[in-house]
Structures are given as C-alpha cells and as structure tokens.
ROVOTI-135527 format. One line per 4 residues: number of its first residue (from 1); their letters; for each residue x, y, z of C-alpha. Coordinates in nm, 2 decimals. Example, Ala and Ser with C-alpha at 12.3 -4.5 7.8 and 13.67 -1.06 7.14 Angstrom:
BEGIN
1	AS	1.23,-0.45,0.78; 1.37,-0.11,0.71 .
This chain:
BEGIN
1	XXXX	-0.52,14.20,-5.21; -0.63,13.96,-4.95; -0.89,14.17,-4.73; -0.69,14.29,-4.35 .
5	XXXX	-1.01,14.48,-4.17; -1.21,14.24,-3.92; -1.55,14.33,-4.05; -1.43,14.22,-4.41 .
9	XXXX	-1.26,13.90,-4.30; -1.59,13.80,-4.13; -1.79,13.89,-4.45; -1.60,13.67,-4.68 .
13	XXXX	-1.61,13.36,-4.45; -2.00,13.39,-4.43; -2.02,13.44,-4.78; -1.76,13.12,-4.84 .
17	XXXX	-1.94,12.94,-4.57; -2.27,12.98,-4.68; -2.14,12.87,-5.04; -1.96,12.55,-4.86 .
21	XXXX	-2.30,12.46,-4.71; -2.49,12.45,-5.05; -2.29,12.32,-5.27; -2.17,12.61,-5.49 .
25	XXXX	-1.82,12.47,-5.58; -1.76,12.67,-5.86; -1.83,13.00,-5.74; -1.65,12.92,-5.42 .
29	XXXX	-1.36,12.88,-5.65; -1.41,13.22,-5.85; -1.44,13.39,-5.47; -1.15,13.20,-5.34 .
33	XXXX	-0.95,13.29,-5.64; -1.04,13.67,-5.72; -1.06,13.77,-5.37; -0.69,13.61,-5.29 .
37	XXXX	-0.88,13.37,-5.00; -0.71,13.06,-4.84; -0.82,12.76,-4.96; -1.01,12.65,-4.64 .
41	XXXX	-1.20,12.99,-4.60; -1.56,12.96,-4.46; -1.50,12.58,-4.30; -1.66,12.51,-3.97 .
45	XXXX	-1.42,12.53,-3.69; -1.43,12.37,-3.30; -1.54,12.71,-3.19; -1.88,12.76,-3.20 .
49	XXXX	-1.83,13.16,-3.17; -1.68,13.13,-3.49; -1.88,12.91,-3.72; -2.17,13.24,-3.71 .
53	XXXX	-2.37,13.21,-4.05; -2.60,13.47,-4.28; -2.89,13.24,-4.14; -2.75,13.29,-3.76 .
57	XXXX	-2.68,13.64,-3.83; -3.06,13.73,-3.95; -3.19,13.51,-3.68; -2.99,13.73,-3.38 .
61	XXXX	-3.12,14.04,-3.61; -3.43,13.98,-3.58; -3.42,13.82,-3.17; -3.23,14.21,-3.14 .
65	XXXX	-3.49,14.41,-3.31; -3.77,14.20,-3.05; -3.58,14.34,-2.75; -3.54,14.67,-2.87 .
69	XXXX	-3.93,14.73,-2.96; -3.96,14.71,-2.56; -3.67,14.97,-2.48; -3.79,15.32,-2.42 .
73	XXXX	-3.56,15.65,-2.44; -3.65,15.98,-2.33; -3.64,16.29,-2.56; -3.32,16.47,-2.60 .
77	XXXX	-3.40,16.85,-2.52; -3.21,17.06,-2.43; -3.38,17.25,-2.22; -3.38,16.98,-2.00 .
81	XXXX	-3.09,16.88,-1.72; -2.83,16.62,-1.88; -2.56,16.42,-1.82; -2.37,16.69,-1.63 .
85	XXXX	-2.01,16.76,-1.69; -1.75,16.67,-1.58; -1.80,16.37,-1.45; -1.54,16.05,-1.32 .
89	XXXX	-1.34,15.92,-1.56; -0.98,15.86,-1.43; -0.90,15.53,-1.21; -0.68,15.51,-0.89 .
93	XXXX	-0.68,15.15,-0.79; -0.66,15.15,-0.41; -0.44,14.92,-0.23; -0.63,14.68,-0.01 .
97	XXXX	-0.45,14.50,0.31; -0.56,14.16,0.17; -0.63,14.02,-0.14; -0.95,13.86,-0.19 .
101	XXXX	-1.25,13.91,-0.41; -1.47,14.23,-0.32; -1.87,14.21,-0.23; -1.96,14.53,-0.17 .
105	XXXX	-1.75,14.93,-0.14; -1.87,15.30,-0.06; -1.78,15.63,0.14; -1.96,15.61,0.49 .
109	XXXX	-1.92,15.74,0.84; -1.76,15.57,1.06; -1.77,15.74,1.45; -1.50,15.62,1.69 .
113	XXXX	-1.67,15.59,2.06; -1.52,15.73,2.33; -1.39,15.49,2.55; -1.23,15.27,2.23 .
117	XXXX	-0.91,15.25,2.23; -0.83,15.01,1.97; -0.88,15.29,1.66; -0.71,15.64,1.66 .
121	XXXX	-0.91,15.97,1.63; -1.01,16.07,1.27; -1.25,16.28,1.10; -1.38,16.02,0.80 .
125	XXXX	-1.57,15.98,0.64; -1.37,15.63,0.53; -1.39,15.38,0.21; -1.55,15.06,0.34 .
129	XXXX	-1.49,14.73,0.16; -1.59,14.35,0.23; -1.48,14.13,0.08; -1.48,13.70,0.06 .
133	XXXX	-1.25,13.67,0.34; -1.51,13.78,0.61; -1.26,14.11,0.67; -1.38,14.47,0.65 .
137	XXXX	-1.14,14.76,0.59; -1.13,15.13,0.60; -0.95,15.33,0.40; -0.88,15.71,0.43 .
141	XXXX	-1.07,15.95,0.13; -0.76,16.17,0.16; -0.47,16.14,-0.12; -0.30,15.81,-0.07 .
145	XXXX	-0.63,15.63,0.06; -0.35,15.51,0.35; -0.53,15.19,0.56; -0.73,15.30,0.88 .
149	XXXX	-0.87,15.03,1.05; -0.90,14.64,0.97; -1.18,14.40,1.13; -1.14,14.03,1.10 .
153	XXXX	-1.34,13.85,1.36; -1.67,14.10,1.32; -1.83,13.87,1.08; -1.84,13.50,1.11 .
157	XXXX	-1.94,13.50,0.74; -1.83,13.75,0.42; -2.02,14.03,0.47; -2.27,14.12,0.19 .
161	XXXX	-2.43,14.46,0.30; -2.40,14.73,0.53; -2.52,15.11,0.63; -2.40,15.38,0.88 .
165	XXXX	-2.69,15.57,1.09; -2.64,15.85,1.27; -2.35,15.98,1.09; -2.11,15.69,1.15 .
169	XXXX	-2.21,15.64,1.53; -2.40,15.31,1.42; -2.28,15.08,1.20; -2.58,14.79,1.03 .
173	XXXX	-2.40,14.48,0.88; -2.56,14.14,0.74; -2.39,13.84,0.62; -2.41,13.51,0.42 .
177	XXXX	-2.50,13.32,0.73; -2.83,13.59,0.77; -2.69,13.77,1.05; -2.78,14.15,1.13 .
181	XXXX	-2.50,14.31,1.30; -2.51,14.65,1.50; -2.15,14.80,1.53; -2.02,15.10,1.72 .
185	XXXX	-1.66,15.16,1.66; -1.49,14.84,1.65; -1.75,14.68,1.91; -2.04,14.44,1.83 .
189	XXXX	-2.31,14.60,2.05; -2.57,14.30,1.92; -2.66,14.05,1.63; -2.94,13.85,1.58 .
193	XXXX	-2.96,13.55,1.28; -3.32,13.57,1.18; -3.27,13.46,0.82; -3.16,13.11,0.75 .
197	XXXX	-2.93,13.18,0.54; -2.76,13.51,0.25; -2.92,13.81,0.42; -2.84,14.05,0.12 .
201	XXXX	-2.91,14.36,0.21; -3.01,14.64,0.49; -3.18,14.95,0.47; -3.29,15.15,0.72 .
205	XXXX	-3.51,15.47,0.76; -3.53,15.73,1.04; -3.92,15.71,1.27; -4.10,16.06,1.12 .
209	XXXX	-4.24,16.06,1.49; -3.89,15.99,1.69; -3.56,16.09,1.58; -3.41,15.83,1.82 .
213	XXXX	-3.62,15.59,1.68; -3.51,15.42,1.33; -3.68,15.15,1.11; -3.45,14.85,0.96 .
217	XXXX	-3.52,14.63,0.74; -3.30,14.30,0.63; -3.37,14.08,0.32; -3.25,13.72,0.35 .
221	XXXX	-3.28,13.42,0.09; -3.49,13.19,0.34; -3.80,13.42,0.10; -3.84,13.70,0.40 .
225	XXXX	-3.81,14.02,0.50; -3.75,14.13,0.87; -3.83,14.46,1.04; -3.67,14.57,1.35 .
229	XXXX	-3.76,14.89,1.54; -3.40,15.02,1.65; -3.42,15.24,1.97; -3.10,15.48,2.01 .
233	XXXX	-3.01,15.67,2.27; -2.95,16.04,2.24; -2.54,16.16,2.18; -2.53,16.40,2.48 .
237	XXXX	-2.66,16.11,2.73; -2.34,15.96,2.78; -2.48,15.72,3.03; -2.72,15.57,2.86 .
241	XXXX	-2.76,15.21,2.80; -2.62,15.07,2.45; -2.90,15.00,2.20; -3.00,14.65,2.12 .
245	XXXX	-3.14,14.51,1.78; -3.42,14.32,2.01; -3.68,14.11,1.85; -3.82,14.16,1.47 .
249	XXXX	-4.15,14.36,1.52; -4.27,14.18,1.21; -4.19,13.96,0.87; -4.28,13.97,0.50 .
253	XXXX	-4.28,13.60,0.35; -4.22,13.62,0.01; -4.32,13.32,-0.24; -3.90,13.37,-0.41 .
257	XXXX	-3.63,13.53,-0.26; -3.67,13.87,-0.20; -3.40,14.08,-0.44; -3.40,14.49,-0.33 .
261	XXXX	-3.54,14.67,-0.05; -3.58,15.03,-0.04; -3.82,15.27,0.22; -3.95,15.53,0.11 .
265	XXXX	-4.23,15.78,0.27; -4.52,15.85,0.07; -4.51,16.14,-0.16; -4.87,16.23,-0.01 .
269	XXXX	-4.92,16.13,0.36; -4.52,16.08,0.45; -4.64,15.75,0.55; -4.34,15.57,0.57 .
273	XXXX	-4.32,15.24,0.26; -4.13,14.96,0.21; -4.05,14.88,-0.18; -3.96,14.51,-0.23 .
277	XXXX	-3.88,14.36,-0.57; -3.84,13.97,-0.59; -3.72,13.65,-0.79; -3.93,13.56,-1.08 .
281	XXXX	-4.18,13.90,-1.07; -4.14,14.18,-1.24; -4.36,14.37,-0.97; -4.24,14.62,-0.73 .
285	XXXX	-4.50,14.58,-0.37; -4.56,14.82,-0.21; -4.56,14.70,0.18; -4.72,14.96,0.52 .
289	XXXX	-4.50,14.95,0.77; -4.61,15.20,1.05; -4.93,15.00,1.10; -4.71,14.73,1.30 .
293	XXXX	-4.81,14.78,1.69; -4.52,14.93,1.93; -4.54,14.64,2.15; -4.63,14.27,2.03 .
297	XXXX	-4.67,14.09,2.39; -4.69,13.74,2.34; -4.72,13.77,1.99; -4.38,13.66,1.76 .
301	XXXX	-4.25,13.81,1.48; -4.35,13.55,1.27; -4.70,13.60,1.35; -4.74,14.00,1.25 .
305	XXXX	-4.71,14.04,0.87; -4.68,14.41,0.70; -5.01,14.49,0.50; -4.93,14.45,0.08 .
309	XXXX	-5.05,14.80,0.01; -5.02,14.76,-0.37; -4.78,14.63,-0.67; -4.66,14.81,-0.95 .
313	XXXX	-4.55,14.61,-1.28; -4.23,14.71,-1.49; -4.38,14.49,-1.74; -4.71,14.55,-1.78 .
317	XXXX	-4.77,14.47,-2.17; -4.56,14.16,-2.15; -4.70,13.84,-2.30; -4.40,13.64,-2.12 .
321	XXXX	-4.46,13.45,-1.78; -4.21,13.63,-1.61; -4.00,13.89,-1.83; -3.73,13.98,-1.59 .
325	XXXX	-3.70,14.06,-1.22; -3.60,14.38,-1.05; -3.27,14.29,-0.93; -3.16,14.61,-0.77 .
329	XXXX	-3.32,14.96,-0.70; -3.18,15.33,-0.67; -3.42,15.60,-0.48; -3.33,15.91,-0.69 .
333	XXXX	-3.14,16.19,-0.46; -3.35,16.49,-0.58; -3.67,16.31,-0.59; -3.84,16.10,-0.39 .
337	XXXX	-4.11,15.97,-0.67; -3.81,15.86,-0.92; -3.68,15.50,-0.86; -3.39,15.35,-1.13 .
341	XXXX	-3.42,15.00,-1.09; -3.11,14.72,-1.25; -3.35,14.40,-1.38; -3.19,14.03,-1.46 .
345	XXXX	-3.24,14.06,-1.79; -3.01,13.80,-2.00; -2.79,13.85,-2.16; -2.73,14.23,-2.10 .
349	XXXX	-2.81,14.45,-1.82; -3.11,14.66,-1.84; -3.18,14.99,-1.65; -3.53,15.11,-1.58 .
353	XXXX	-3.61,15.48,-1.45; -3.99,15.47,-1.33; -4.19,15.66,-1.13; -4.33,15.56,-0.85 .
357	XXXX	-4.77,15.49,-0.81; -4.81,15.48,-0.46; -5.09,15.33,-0.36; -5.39,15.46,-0.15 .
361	XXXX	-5.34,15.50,0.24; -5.68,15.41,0.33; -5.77,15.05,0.41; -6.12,14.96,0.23 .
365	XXXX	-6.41,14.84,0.43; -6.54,14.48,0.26; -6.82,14.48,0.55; -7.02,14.75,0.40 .
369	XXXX	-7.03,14.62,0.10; -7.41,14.74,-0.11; -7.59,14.52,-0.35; -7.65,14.84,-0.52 .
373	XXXX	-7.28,14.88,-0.61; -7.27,14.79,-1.04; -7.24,14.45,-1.10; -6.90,14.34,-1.23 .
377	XXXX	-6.87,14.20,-1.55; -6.59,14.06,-1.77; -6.60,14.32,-1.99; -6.53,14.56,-1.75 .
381	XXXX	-6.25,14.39,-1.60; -6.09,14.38,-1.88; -6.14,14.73,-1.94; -6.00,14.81,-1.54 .
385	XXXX	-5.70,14.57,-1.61; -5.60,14.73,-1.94; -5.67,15.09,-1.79; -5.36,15.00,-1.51 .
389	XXXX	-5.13,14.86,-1.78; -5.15,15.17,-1.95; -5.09,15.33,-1.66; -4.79,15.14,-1.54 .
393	XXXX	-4.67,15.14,-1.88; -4.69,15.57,-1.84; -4.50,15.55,-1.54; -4.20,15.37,-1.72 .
397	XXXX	-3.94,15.67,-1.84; -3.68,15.50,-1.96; -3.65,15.15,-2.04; -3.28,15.09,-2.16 .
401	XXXX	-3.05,14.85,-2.27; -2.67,14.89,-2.12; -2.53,14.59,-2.30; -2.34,14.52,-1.97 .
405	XXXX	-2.33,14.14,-1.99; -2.45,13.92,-1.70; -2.58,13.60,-1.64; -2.79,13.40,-1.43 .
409	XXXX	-2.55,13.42,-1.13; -2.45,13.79,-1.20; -2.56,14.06,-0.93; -2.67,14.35,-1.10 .
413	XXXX	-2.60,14.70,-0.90; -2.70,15.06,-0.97; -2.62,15.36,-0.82; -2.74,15.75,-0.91 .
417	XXXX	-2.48,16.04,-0.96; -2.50,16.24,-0.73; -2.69,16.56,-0.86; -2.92,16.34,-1.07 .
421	XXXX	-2.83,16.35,-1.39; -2.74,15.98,-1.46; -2.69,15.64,-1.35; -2.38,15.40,-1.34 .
425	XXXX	-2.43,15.03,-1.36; -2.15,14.72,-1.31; -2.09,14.41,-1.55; -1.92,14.11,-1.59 .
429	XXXX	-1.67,14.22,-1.83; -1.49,14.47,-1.60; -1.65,14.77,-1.72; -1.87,15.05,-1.52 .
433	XXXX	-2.11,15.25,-1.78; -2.27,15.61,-1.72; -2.60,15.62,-1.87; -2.80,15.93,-1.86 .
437	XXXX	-3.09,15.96,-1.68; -3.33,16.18,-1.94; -3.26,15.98,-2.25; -3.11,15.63,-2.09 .
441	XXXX	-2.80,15.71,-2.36; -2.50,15.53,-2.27; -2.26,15.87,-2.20; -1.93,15.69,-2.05 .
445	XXXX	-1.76,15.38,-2.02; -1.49,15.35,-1.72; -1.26,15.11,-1.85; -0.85,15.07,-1.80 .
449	XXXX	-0.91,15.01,-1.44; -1.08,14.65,-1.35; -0.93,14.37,-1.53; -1.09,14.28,-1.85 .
453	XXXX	-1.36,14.06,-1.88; -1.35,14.02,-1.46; -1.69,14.05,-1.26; -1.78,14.40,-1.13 .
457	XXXX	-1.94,14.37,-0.83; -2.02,14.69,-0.64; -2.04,15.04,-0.79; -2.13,15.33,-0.55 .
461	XXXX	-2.13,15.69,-0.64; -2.18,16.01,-0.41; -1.98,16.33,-0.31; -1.68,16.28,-0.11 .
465	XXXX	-1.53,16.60,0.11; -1.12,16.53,0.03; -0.84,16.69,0.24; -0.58,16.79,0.13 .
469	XXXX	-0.24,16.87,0.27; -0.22,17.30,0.36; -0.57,17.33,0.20; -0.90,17.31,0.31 .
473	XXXX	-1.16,17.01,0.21; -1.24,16.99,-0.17; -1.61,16.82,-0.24; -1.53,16.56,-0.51 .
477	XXXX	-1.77,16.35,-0.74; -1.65,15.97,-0.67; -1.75,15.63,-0.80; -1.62,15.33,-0.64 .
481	XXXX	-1.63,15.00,-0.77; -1.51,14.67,-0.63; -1.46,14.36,-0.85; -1.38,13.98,-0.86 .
485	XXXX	-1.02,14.08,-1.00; -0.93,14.18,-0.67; -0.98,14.60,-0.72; -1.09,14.81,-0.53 .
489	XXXX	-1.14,15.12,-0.77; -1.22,15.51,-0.72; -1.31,15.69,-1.01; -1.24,16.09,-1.02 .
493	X	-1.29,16.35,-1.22 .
C-alpha cells in the first residue's frame, strides 16, 4: 500500500532521492517496487522547498540546535503566577470605513473639547486605527464597534504612531514625513517636522515635579531622538491659552536608526530614564533626561544632547558582530524593573523578558583623579568585562523563540497582557501568539481571523470597560490586531 500520511511521503522521497544522487540503481528499484512508489519518486523538482535532502535536513538540525543553546526558559512552578485563564481567543473582525492596509490599533481616550462641534458627545474610550491612506478612525468598544469619528486631512503622511495624555484631552501623533502632531478633538493645536523623514514612534511620560508638565519623546529614521517639554494647561482653566509643542529641549544622535523608545523612572531615585534600543546593537542605553536645563536661550536643540548614562547588552556572550537588535520593547504593567523586548532575529521572532540594570545616578568626577588609585591591567579588565557579561547574562529571564516568521522588512511588535502573566507577539503569517511570561512557553495561537500567511502588523492588548445595552459596563480582556490583509481584529474571551 502506497504510503498517504505527509511525514511518510517525505521520508520515502529523501530516502529515493538520496539513492538517485549516488548511484544505487538497484535498490532504488527494490524501494520503488516493495513500497508501491512512482517511478520518478525522489527526482529534483523546480521548487527548491521541495528538493530538501538527509544532508539538508542534518545541516538545518544542527543550524536549529545552535539557536536553541541560546534560548532560555523559566522554571515551570506552580507556585508561581501563570498564563492566567481565560484569556482572548475568539475574533470579531471590525468593519473599517476604508479599506487600506493597517499601521498601527489600540483602545485610547479620546476627549471631545468643548467648543467642537464637528464630533457628538461620547464617553470612549474608542478603537483607534491608521492606516496607509493617511486616515485615522474611531470606532466605538461597545457591541457593534459602530464608526465614531473619521479624520482625513490630520496627517499629511500615514500615520505610524500615536498616544493620548490626559485621559484623551491630548492626542500625540507622528508620521512617515517625521512630523509630531498635538491633537485636541478633531483640531491640530500644533506640529513641528524635526525628523527628516519615518518618525516611528512617541512616548511620553508625566514631569514627577509638575503634573501639568509632560516629557515627549519622538524617534525618527534621520538616526535621532527628540525631546520636547509639553506645558498643559490645567482642565478647570477654561481660558487658558492652547499648549504648543514649542522647540525640542534636546536630541540623541544615534550612529543607526533608533528602533524603541520607552521612559521609565528609576527604580531607586525616580529619576526619570529614557530606554532606547537601535539598528545593528543589541544594547539597550540608558539616556538622563531631567538634567536638560528649563530654558536653553540661544542655545538650539541640536546643541544639548541627553547624558548616555549606561548600556545594557541582551547579548552579552555572543561571539557574533551584531546578534540581533531590539526591535520593540514592552514596560511590564506590574513592574517597573521588567522590560519584554521583540528582537529582529531571522527568520523567527524572538521574545526577550529582562530585567532592567539601571545605572548609577551620580556623575563621576575624572578631575580628581589619584595616582594612588590601582593601576589597570589587562588582566583585570578582562576580569571587569567578564564580571558584567555575567551579569547581563543574569538579568536575561527568558530568552524565547516564537517561531513567528519575519524578515528583514518585518516590524516586530509586543504587547503585555494585561495582569502580567504573558506576552503576545505579531507575524507575517497572519497569526498572533500568547507566550507566557514565567516560562516563555508558547500558550495560544489566534488564528481564523487575519488572512493566512498576510503581515500582522499591530497587536495591542489591555482592559477595555464595554457597555452594554440595560447593563452597566463589563471590564473585558482585549487584544487588537491590525494587519496588511485589511483587518482590523479584536480578540475576546
């Protein structure tokens, strides 16, 4: 009986194939004629993804066991938190006003001012999408997700990141032509283009010192990062000027494009930090931003750089030039030390949970430097250099592989659940994985909602309050996801 299972058929064209290749006519016969084959079993074909041999096969092996000496999976005890249950699994695909591929979805705030009349009164918070046709829509959270509001001229440019301060009553944009936006409502209060071109990605952090005070921060592929100081005014001052963006306070040049920006105050001093991870480094620096003067004068933007506090490698034992990069990072909900970073790796997405090693606070004084001190030798060096690897390489959790494939052009997102017990990641083949957060296990796969084999883009989890008709709000666990297939996805439970 001619074999019908895949995994047999495979079998017996490497084992024909690799008896084709040297020469063993006879017992390609015997094979051919016991085992019921066709007569052209095991011969090359014009698809390379099909002409895989026993020397090919060993060869991936053995390329697979490399990579996996270098991933890293937590214990699984029990007594520990775990992937909590239950947790999204079942897909509404949301109907978008236009069709056009998505760059980036969540749940935010979204305040309506006053004196606007183009948008009715509503509660939110909404589902925001961009997407390539420079539009951005928002989308109710209650059943039906009906259509809200629609912006088209906001943006000269898609949009490719965006934040809401001040529950909704500020809205931070950026775009592929490196604009920063401010938006209130449906009105552009400011925007200034200080990156030449893709700024990827906002963030922005309230002033421990001011409430009324926040810090932003925009990375842009000219190799910089900006930093504004954002001034607001307070709610109950209705006469108050609008806030302006105003000049950059200071840049961070970077020698490749930056990748992920995150602040974060330091677990010691509350000193407020500014994690960037770039292109072709597999370091996460550590940058001080409260050090840059309230008032710059005459001086420019360009002239006041952040002080590099420190740098933290994610690959600290690696032999390789550059190993991966850390293309997007996650600051854990519940604690403020725990960072999950998404890395380039090729060909599959890998998910790192590491805790932060904030530097010291405390500028060192060179002038007062003794001849006493010990003299520095190579030996020692070695010694200090080997003592932080082992270090960094103690701060590294989990070090997993998702098998999400990407390539060199993919844009690899992560975002925690909620209450902290795992981490979903996107992929090019139309999948969002789950993986949990104390062992780095892959625990779910969404699938049956994005199109197979299409480009994930965005994935955003979080708690969503949900009204529903004669009942009060119901919290829900939601992850949205937004694709190149056109979706706009929310996963429930």
């Amino acid at each position: 009986m001619a074999p019908t299972a895949p995994i047999e058929v495979l079998t017996t064209a490497l084992v024909a194939r690799f008896l084709r290749t040297n020469n063993y006519s006879e017992t390609l016969k015997a094979l051919i004629r016991e085992a019921g084959l066709a007569s052209d079993v095991g011969q090359s074909s014009g698809d390379d993804t099909n002409n895989w041999t026993i020397q090919g096969l060993l060869e991936e092996k053995k390329a697979y066991d490399h990579s996996a000496n270098f991933e890293r999976y937590g214990n699984d005890n029990k007594e520990t938190a775990l992937w909590s249950e239950p947790a999204p699994s079942k897909p509404s695909i949301v109907s978008n006003p236009t069709s056009s591929n998505l760059l980036a979805a969540s749940v935010e705030p979204w305040q309506k001012p006053r004196d606007d009349e183009t948008l009715v009164p509503s509660a939110g918070p909404f589902i925001v999408s961009t997407g390539a046709d420079r539009q951005v829509h928002l989308l109710e959270t209650a059943a039906g997700n009906a259509q809200f509001a629609s912006f088209s001229g906001l943006s000269d440019s898609p949009v490719l990141s965006y934040l809401s301060i001040l529950e909704g009553r500020y809205v931070l944009m950026t775009n592929m032509s490196g604009q920063l936006l401010l938006q209130h409502g449906s009105r552009t209060l400011d925007s200034r283009k200080d990156h030449a071109k893709y700024a990827v990605k906002v963030v922005a952090h309230k002033d421990r010192n001011d409430p009324n005070v926040f810090w932003i921060a925009t990375a842009g592929w000219d190799s910089s990062v900006v930093l504004y100081r954002l001034h607001t005014p307070d709610e109950v001052d209705e006469d108050a000027p609008s806030p302006v963006l105003g000049e950059p306070v200071a840049r961070i040049k970077t020698t490749s494009n930056p990748e992920s920006i995150v602040f974060v105050p330091h677990v010691d001093t509350g000193e407020l930090i500014l994690l960037v991870s770039r292109r072709d480094s597999s370091y996460i620096y550590y940058y001080e931003v409260e050090s840059v003067p309230n008032e710059t004068g005459n001086q420019s933007a360009t002239d006041f750089e952040c002080r590099l506090m420190g740098r933290q490698n994610l690959a600290p034992h690696s032999n390789a030039w550059v190993a991966f990069s850390p293309a997007h990072m996650a600051l854990s909900p519940h604690d403020p030390g725990l960072l999950a970073v998404a890395t380039s790796t090729l060909p599959h997405l890998k998910v790192i949970i590491v805790r932060l090693l904030f530097p010291s606070t405390e500028r060192k004084d060179e002038s007062n430097t003794s001849t006493s001190d010990v003299a520095v030798t190579q030996a020692s060096q070695a010694l200090e250099a080997l003592a932080l690897q082992n270090k960094e390489d103690a701060a590294i959790l989990v070090q997993a592989n998702t098998f999400a494939p990407q390539t060199a052009y993919s844009t690899p997102q992560v975002a925690w659940r909620p209450d902290g017990s795992g981490v979903w990641v996107n992929g090019d083949d139309g999948v969002v994985r789950g993986l949990e957060t104390k062992t780095g296990k892959i625990i779910i796969m969404l699938k049956n909602g994005h199109e197979p084999g299409s480009k994930v883009r965005s994935v955003w989890a979080g708690y969503v309050d949900v009204t529903k008709e004669g009942k009060d709000s119901i919290r829900e666990e939601w992850v949205i996801s937004g694709g190149f297939d056109k979706r706009l996805i929310v996963w429930r439970v």
